[in-house]
C-alpha positions in Angstrom: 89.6 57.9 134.0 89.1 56.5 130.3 85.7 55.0 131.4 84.3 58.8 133.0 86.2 60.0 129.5 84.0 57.8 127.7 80.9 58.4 129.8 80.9 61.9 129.5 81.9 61.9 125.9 78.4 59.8 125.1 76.2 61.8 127.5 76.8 65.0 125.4 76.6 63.0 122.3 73.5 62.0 123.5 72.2 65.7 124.3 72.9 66.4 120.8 71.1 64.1 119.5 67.7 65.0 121.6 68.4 68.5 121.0 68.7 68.2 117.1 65.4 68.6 114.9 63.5 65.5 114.7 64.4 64.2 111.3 61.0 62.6 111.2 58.7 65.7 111.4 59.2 67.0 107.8 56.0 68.8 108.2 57.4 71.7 109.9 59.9 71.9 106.4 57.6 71.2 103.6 55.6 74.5 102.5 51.6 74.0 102.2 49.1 76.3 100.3 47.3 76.2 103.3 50.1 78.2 105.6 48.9 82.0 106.4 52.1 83.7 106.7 51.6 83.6 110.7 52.1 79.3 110.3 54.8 79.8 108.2 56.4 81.8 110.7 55.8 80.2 113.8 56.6 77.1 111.9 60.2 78.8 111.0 60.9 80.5 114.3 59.9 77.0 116.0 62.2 75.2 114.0 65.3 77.9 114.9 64.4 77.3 118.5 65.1 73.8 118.1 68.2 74.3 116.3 69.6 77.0 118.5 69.6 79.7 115.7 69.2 83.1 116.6 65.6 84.9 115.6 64.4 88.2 116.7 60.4 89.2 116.5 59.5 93.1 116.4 57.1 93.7 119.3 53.4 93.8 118.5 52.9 97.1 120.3 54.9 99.7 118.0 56.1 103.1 118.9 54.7 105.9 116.7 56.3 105.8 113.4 59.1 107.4 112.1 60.8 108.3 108.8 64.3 107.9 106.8 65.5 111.0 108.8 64.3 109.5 112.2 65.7 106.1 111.3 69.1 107.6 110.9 68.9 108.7 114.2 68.5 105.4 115.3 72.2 103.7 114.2 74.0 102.4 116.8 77.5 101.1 116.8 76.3 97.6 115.7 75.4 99.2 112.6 78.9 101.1 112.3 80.7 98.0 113.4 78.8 95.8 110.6 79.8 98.5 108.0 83.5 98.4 109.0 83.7 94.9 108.5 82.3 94.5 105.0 85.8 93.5 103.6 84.5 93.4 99.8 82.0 96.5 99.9 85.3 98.2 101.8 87.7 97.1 98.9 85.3 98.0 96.2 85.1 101.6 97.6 88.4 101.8 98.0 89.8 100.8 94.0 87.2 103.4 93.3 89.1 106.3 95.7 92.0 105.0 94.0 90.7 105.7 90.3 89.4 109.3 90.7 91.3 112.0 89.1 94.0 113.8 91.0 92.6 117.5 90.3 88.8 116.4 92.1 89.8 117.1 95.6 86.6 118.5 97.2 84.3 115.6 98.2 81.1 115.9 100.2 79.6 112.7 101.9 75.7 112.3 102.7 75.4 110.2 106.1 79.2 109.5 107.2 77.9 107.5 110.1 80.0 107.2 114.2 82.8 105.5 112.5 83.6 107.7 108.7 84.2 104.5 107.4 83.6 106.0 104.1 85.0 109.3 104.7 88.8 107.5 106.1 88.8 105.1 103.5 88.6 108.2 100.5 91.4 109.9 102.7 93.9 106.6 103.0 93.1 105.9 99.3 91.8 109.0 97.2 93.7 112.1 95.7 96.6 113.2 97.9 95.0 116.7 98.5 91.7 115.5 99.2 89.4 117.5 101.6 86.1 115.6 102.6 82.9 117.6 103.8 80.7 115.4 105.3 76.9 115.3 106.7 75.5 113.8 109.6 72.2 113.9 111.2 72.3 112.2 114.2 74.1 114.4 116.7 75.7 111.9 118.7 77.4 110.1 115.9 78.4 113.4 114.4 80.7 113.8 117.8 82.4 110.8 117.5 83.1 111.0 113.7 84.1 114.6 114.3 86.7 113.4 116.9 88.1 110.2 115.2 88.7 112.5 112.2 90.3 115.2 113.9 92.8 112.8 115.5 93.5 110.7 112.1 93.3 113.3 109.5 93.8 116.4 111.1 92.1 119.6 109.0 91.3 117.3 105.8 87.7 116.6 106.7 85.2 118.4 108.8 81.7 117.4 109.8 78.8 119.2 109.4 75.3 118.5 112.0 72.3 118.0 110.0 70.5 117.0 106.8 72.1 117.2 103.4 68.8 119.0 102.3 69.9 121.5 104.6 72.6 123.6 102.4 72.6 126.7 104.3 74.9 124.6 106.7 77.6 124.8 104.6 79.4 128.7 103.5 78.0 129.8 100.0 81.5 129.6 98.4 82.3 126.6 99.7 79.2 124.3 98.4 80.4 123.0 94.9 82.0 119.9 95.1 84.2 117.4 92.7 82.3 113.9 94.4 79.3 113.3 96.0 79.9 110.2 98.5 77.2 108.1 99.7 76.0 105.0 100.6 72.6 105.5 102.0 71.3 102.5 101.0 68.4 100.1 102.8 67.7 96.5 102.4 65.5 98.1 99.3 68.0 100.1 97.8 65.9 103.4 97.9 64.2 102.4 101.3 66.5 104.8 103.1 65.2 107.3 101.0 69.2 108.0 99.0 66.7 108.9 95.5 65.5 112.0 96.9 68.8 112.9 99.0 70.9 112.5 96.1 68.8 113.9 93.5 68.8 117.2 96.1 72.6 116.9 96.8 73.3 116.8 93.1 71.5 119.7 92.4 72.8 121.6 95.4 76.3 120.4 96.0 78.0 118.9 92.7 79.7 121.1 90.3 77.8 120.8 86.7 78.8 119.5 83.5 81.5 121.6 82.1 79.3 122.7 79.1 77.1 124.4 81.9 80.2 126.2 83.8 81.4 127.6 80.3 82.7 131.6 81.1 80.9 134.1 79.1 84.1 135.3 78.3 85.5 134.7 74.6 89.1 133.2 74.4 92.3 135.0 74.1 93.2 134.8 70.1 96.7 132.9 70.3 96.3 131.4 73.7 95.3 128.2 73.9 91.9 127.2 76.1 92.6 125.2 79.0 91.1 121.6 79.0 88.2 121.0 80.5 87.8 119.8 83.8 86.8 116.1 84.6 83.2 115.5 85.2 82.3 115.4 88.8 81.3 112.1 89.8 78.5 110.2 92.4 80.4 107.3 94.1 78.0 105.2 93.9 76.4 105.9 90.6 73.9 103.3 90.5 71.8 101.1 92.6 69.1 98.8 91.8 66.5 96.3 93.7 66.1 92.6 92.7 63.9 90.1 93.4 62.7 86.7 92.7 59.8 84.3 93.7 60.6 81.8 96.0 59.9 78.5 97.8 60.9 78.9 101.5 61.7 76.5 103.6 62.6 76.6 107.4 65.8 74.4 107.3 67.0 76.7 103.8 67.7 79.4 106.3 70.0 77.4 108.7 73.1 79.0 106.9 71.3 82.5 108.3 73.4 83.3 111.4 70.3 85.4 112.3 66.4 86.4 111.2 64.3 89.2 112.0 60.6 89.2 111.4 58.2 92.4 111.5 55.5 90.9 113.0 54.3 87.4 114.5 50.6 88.0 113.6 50.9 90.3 110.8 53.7 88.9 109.1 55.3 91.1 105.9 58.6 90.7 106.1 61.7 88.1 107.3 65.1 89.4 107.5 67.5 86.9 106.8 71.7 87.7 106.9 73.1 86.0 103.8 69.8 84.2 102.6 70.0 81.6 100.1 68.1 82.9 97.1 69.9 80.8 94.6 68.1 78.0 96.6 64.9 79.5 97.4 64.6 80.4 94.1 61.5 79.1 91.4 63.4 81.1 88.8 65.8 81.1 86.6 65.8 84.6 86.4 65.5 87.8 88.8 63.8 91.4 87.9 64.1 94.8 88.8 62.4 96.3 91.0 63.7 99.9 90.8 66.9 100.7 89.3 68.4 104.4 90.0 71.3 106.8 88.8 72.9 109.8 90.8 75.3 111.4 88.5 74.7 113.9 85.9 76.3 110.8 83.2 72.9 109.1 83.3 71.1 110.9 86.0 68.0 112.3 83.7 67.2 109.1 81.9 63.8 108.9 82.4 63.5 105.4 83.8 66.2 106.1 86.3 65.0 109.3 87.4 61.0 108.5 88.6 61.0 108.5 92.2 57.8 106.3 91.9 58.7 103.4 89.4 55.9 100.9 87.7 57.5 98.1 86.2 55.7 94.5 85.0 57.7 91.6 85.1 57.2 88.3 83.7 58.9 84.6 85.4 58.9 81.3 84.0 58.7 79.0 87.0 61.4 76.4 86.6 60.6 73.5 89.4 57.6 72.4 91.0 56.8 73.8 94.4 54.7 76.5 96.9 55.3 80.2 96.0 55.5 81.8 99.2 57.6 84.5 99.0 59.4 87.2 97.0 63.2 87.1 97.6 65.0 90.7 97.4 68.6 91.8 97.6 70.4 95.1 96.3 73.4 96.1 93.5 75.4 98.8 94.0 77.9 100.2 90.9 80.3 102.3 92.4 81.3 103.8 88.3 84.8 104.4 89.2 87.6 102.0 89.8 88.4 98.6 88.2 86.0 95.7 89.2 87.4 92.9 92.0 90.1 90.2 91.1 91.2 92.6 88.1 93.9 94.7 91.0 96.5 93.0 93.1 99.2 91.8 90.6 102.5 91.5 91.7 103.6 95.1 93.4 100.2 95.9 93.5 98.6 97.8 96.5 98.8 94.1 98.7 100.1 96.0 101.8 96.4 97.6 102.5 94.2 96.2 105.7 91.3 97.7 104.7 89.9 96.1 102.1 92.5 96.8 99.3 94.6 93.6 99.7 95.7 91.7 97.0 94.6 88.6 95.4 97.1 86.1 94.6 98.9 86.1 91.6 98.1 83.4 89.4 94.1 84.4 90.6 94.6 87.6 89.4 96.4 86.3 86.3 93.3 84.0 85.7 91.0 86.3 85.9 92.6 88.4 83.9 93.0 86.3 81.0 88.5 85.0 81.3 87.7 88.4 81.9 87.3 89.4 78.0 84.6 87.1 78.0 83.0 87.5 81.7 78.9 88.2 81.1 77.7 91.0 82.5 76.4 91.7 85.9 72.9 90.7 85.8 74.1 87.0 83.8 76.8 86.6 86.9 73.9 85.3 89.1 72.3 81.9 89.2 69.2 83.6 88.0 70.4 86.5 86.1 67.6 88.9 85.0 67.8 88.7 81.1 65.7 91.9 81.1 68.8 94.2 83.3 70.4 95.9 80.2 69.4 99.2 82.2 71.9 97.5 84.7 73.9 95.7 83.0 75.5 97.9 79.9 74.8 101.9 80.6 76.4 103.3 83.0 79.6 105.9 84.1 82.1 104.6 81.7 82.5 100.8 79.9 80.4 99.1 77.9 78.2 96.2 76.9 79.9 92.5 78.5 82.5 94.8 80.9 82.9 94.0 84.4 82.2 96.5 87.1 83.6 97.8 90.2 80.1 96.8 92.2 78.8 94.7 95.2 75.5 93.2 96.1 73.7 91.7 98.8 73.3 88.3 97.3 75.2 85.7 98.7 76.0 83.1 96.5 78.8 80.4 95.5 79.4 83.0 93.0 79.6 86.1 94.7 81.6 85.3 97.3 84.2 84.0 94.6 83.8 87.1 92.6 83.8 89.1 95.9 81.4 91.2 95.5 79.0 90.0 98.1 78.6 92.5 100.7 77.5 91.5 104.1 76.1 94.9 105.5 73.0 94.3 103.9 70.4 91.4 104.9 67.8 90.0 102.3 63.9 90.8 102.7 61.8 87.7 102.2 58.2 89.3 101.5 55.6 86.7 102.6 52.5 86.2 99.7 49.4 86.7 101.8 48.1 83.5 99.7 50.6 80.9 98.8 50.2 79.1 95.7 51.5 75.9 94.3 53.3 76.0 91.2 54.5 73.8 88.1 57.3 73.8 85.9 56.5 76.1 82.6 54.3 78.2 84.2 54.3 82.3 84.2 54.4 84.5 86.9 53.3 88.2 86.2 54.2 90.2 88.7 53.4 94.5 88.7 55.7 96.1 91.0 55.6 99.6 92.3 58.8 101.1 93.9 57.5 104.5 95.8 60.7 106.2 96.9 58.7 109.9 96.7 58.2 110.0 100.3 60.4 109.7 103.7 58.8 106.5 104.3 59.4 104.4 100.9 56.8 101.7 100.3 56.8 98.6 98.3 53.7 96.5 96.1 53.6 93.8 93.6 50.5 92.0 92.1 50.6 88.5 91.0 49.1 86.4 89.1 50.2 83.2 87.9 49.8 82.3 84.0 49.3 78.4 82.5 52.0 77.3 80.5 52.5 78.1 77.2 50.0 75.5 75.2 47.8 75.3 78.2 44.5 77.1 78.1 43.7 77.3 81.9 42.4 80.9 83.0 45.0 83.0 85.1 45.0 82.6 88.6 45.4 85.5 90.9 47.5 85.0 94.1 47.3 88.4 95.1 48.9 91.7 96.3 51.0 92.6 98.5 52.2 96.1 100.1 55.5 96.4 102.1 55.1 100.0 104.3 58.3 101.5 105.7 57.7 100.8 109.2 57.2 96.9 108.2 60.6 97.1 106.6 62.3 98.7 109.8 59.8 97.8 112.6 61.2 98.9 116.5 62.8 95.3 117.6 62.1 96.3 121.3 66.2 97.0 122.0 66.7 100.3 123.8 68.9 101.9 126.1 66.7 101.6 129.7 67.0 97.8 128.3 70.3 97.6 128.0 71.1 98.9 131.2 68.7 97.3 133.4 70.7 94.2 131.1 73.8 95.7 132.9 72.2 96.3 136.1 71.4 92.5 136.7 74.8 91.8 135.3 76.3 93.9 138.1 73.9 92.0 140.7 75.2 88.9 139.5 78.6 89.6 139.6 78.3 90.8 143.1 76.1 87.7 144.1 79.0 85.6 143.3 81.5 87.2 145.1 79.9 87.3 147.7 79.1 83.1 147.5 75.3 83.5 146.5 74.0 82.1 143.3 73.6 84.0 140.7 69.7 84.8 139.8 67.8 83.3 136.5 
């Protein structure tokens, strides 16, 4: 018995071994100028396949194209489930319920999704009276929030069929609102198309300033004027794009539990869930792409406001290597509530599982006592973008240096301490049509252009790589690229005839094995 132990113990050590990547082919792992973004890919995807890591290619043959709206319609419950299980985007939301003023009890929601994650997590943690009002366009997930809502919070939310742009769904005396609630953010920030929603829903939905809701009537003289009402707030208040230039290489995406790619011949785009851009990185140092603001605090500021943002950008490239591709992820300030690992002290709200639970004491006393000097959120990241002030020091209340209650898609060492990484988001990798080898000292110019004007947001950025400083070589241009909507949310080829011939064969198999037969391949 110890000798077919042994045996069988060294025959699957052995399968391992042939099965793992041949640790003599660095080839497939070391970027070359001469890749087109198809090589690069088939080179990646190859090496997943080897390692038994999950990949997913969009079909070549695409169906006709849709828009924000249409893509809303497409959520299914793996998107719902994904959003429910984003412990630190969920516990972020909910210190920021927590934190809103007792007397701001109407709340309307843009998007509340199947599951009202959003929408149960304001009623479990917000003002005790709180009624919620919330849209949603696809019909189907409209039921089923309608439902859950009725049986868990019974006549303190109700759920209205359609598009926020559509006001006349809602009763005219009923359309002013304390908060606006949303979180229609893409894998761009704005490439769910939340600038133009929000700028609408504030203008349609929020209650104004109190300067603007002033009564023409003059005071009574002897009776004193009642205070004015708080401002009515945008939960989120902010969101901003990031990226950075990197090196990518195939084994630097192992820690990806999954990829997607837009194309296998004309490649744009890799999705990666929890991509290393600390790693990938050739900076020290990150950019914005587009930063924007939804409440009236900081709404009109010009640079916030543009739904079509130009911005030039400028990297000094800090290690020898291939640019290949642009590294993106997202930053989300909620502007209400106290930033993670400040909450949970002794008798705090520990009891909580859904995302409000309680570090442990002498954490929370730590952090505590470092947070007076914690930088700021840009200078938290391994390549903070010294250029992020817009980001970094104006915003719904605080100032300058002052942590914030926000979350972002980048994973890092650092986030997931700080726990703010938020894993409902995946990172776009845009592949340069033209990779380019680069040195240590030398400049990357970069002209972005952020185009959230439309229902079908698009993304471009021009490069050209600058000598160090000293040097006198020319510039070299590496190129341009252009990220359209339907390369950022391509049809992956999963729908429902699919999944139910996929549940037809499992019924045949089922039935083949009772019945003694094999089941088929």
């Amino acid at each position: 018995h110890r000798l077919c132990a042994c045996l069988s113990y060294l025959r699957a050590l052995l399968w391992c071994i042939m099965k793992r990547p041949r640790a003599d082919t660095p080839i497939d792992d070391e970027p070359s100028v001469a890749d087109t973004p198809a090589d690069l890919v088939r080179k990646l995807l190859q090496h997943r396949k080897d390692s038994h890591l999950r990949s997913t290619v969009a079909r070549e043959e695409q169906p006709p194209p849709i828009d924000v709206w249409g893509l809303c319609k497409e959520y299914d419950e793996s998107h719902f489930d994904a959003m429910d299980e984003d412990f630190n985007r969920n516990a972020a939301y909910a210190r920021a319920f927590a934190a809103v003023p007792g007397v701001q009890c109407r709340w309307l929601e843009v998007g509340c999704g199947a599951s009202a994650t959003l929408t149960k997590l304001a009623l479990s943690h917000g003002p005790s009276g709180l009624h919620v009002t919330a849209f949603e366009v696809n019909e189907r997930s409209a039921a089923e929030a309608k439902a859950s809502l009725q049986r868990l919070y019974s006549g303190r939310a109700s759920v209205v069929t359609g598009r926020s742009t559509q006001p006349e769904l809602i009763d005219f005396p009923h359309r002013r609102f304390d908060v606006l609630l949303h979180e229609v953010f893409g894998v761009f920030a704005s490439s769910e198309g939340c600038p133009q929603m929000l700028a609408h829903a504030r203008a349609h939905y929020l209650l104004p300033p109190a300067d603007d809701r002033s009564s023409t009537l003059h005071p009574t003289a002897g009776v004193e004027e009642a205070p004015p009402p708080p401002p009515s707030l945008s939960i989120p208040s902010r969101s901003a794009t990031f990226f950075t230039p990197c090196e990518l290489r195939n084994s630097q995406l192992d820690v990806c539990e999954s990829i997607f790619v837009n194309s296998e011949h004309n490649v744009k785009l890799i999705l990666a869930s929890c991509a290393p851009l600390d790693r990938l990185s050739l900076a020290t140092s990150s950019s914005i792409l587009d930063l924007h603001s939804y409440g009236f605090d900081s709404g009109n500021a010009q640079d916030t406001a543009a739904l079509i943002q130009v911005r030039s950008h400028e990297f000094t490239i800090s290690r020898d290597g291939v640019l290949n591709s642009l590294g993106v992820f997202i930053w989300v300030d909620l502007g209400v509530g106290e930033p993670t690992m400040m909450v949970g002290s002794p008798g705090g709200a520990g009891e909580h599982s859904d995302g409000v639970d309680a570090v442990d004491a002498e954490h929370t006393r730590s952090s505590m006592q470092t947070n007076a000097s914690r930088p700021t959120f840009a200078s938290r990241f391994p390549f903070g973008d010294s250029n992020a002030s817009p980001a970094a020091g104006h915003g719904h209340h605080g100032t300058e240096g002052v942590r914030r209650n926000d979350f972002t898609s980048l994973c890092t060492a650092g986030t997931q301490r700080d726990r703010t990484h938020a894993t409902n988001w995946t990172n776009p990798l845009i592949v340069l049509p033209s990779p380019a080898r680069v040195r240590a000292g030398q400049r990357l110019r970069v002209v972005s252009r952020a185009a959230a004007d439309t229902e079908q947001p698009s993304y471009s950025f021009v490069l050209t790589l600058m000598p160090a400083s000293g040097q006198t070589l020319e510039p070299e241009e590496i190129g341009t690229v252009v990220v359209s909507f339907s390369e950022i949310y391509p049809h992956f080829g999963y729908d429902e005839e699919e999944e139910e011939d996929d549940d037809d064969d499992e019924d045949d198999d089922d039935e083949e094995e009772d019945d003694g037969g094999a089941p088929s391949e």
